[in-house]
C-alpha positions as CSV (number, residue, x, y, z in Angstrom):
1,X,108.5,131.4,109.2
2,X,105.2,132.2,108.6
3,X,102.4,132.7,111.5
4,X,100.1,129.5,111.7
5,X,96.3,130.2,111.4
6,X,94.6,129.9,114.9
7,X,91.4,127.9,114.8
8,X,89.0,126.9,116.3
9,X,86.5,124.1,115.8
10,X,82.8,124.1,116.9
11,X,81.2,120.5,115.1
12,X,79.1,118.4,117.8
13,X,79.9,115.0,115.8
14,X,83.3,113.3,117.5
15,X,84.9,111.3,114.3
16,X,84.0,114.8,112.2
17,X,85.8,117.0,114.7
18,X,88.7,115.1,115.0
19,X,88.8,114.8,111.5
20,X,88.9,118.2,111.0
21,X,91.3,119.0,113.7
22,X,94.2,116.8,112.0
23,X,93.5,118.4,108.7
24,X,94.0,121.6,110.1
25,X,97.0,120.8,112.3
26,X,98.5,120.1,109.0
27,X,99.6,123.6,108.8
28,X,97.4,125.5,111.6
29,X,97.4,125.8,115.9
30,X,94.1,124.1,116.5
31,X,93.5,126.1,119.5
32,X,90.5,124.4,120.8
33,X,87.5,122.3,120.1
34,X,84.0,123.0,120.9
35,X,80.5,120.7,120.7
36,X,78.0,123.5,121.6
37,X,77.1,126.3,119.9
38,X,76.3,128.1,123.3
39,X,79.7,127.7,123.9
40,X,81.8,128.6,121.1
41,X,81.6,132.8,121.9
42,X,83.1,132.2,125.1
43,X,85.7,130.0,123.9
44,X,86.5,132.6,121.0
45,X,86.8,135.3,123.6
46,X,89.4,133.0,125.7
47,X,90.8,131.4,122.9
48,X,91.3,134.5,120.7
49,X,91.7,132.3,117.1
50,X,91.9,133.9,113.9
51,X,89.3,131.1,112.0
52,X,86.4,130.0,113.5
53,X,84.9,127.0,111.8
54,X,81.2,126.1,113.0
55,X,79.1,123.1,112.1
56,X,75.8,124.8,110.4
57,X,73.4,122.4,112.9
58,X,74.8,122.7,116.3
59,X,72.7,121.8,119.1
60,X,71.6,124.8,121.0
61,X,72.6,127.1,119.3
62,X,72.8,127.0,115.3
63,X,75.7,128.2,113.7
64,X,73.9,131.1,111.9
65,X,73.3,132.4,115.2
66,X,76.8,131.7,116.4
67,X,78.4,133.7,113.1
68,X,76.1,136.5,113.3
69,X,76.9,136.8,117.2
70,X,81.1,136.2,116.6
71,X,81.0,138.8,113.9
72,X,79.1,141.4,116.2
73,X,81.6,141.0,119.3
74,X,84.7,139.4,117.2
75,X,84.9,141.3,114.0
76,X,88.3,140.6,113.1
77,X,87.9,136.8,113.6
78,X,86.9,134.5,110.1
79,X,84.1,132.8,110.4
80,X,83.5,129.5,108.2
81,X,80.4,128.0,108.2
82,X,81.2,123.9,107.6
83,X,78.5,122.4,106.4
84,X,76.8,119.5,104.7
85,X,74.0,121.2,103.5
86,X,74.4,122.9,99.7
87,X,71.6,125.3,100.4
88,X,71.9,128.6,98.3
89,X,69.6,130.5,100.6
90,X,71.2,129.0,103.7
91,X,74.8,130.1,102.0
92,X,73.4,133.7,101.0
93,X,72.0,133.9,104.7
94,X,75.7,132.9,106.5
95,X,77.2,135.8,104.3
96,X,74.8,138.3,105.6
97,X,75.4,137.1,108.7
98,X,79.0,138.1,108.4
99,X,80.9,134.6,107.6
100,X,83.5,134.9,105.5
101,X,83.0,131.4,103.7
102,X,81.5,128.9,103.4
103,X,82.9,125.4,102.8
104,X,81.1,121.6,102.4
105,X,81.5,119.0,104.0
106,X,81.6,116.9,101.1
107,X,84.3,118.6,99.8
108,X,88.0,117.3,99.9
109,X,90.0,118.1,103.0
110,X,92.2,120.6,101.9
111,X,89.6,122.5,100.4
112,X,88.7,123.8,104.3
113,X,92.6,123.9,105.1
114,X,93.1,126.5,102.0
115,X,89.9,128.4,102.9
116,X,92.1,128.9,106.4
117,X,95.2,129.5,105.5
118,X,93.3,132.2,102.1
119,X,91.3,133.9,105.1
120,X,94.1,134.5,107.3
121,X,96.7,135.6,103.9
122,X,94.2,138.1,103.4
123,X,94.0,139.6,106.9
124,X,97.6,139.8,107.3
């Protein structure tokens, strides 16, 4: 059997977290769930996942700020910036920031499961 992706979730909007947790547990170990973005290093250092997905407007800090800071300390864990907003320059500035995609919210479902599960084929 196959390893199951680690992930974990940093979106500050209830209903949209949980959504995005049973998605995942589909065919991943939702490992834990942040609302903060001050929090979410610290919880990847405990939590030690292999896919981070983080909300783009997270209160405190953004989730620019929390890619470009997981990338620096974390450079083996996926970032996915999960977002709403279908801003080229916004996209172009997560990928410079070291995320390793980035996936809309409007999108179907399984789109961010097999973002996931692609990122963490790839690192294997």
């Amino acid at each position: 059997m196959t390893k199951r992706p680690r992930v974990l979730v940093a979106e500050d909007h209830a209903d949209m977290a949980k959504a995005i947790c049973r998605v995942l547990a589909l065919e991943c170990e939702v490992v834990g769930r942040v609302e903060d973005g001050s929090a979410v290093v610290e919880a990847a250092q405990r939590l030690r996942p292999d896919v981070i997905v983080v909300d783009l407007n997270l209160p405190n800090v953004n989730g620019l700020e929390v890619c470009r800071q997981i990338t620096h300390t974390n450079p083996e864990m996926k970032v996915i910036v999960f977002t709403a907003m279908n801003d080229p320059d916004v996209r172009a500035r997560a990928f410079e920031l070291g995320a390793s995609a980035f996936v809309s919210k409007l999108a179907v479902a399984s789109e961010l499961l097999e973002t996931v599960k692609r990122l963490c084929d790839t690192a294997s």
